[in-house]
N, C-alpha and C positions, 0 to 999 in steps of 0.2 A: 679377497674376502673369503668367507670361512661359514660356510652353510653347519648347523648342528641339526637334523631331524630327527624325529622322535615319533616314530611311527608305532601305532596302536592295530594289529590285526584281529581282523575279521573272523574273530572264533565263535564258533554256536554256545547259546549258552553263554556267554558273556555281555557285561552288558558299558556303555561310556553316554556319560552325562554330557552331552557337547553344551548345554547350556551353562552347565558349572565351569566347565573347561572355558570358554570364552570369557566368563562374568567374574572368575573366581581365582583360578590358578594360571593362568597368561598374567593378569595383572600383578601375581603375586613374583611371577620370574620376570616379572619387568623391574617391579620393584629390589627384587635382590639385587639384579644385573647389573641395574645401574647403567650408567653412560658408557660402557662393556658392550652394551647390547645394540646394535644400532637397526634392528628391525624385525618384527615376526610376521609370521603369515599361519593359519590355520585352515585346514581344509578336510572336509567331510567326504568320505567316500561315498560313492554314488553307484555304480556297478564295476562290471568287467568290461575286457573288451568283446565279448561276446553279448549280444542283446540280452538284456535280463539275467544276466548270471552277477553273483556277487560281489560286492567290490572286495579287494585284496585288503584293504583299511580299510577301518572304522573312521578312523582318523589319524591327522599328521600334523606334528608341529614341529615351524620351522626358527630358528633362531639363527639370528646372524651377529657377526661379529668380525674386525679387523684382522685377526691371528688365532691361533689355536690357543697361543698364552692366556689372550685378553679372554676368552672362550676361560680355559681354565683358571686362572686367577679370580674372576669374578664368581662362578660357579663354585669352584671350594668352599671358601668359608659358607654358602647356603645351601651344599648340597642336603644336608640332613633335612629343614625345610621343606623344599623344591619336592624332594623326593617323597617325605611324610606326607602330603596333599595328595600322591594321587589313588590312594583305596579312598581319596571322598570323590571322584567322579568318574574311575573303572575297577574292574577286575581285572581288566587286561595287563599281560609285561610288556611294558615296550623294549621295543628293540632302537637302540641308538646308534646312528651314522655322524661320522665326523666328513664334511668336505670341502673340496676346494673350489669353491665357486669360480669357472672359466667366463661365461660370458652375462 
């Protein structure tokens, strides 16, 4: 299995809509994906590991899929999409990790 993350950090000054992100554009990479995608997860930062210091994300979204192909092949054709959606619910860049889900 084949974890995609797409992590949104925690910059001052910047701001992420988690309610769009959830209502809005997850449904909309659901709908590109297609039967590609067999499961997301979304998660809100909350702090550090230090009492009251701040989380390192804002937020994380995770995508799963069978192979990095089915990961890319589905993805292509709606990268342009996928990617136009998100200045409507950050300013933030995300940073993308591709992995191999062990356990």
């Amino acid at each position: 299995m084949i974890k995609v993350s797409v992590f949104y950090p925690n910059e001052e000054g910047k701001s992420f809509d988690m309610q769009y992100y959830c209502a809005k554009h997850i449904p909309l990479v659901q709908n590109c994906l297609g039967a590609a995608l067999k499961n997301t997860a979304v998660e809100q930062g909350l702090g550090g590991a230090e009492p009251g210091s701040e989380a390192i994300f804002t937020a994380m979204g995770h995508l799963y899929f069978d192979s990095v192909v089915d990961f890319q092949s589905s993805f292509g054709p709606h990268a342009e999409s996928i990617m136009g959606d998100i200045p409507n619910f950050t300013d933030i860049q995300p940073k993308i990790q591709i992995s191999e889900v062990k356990m």
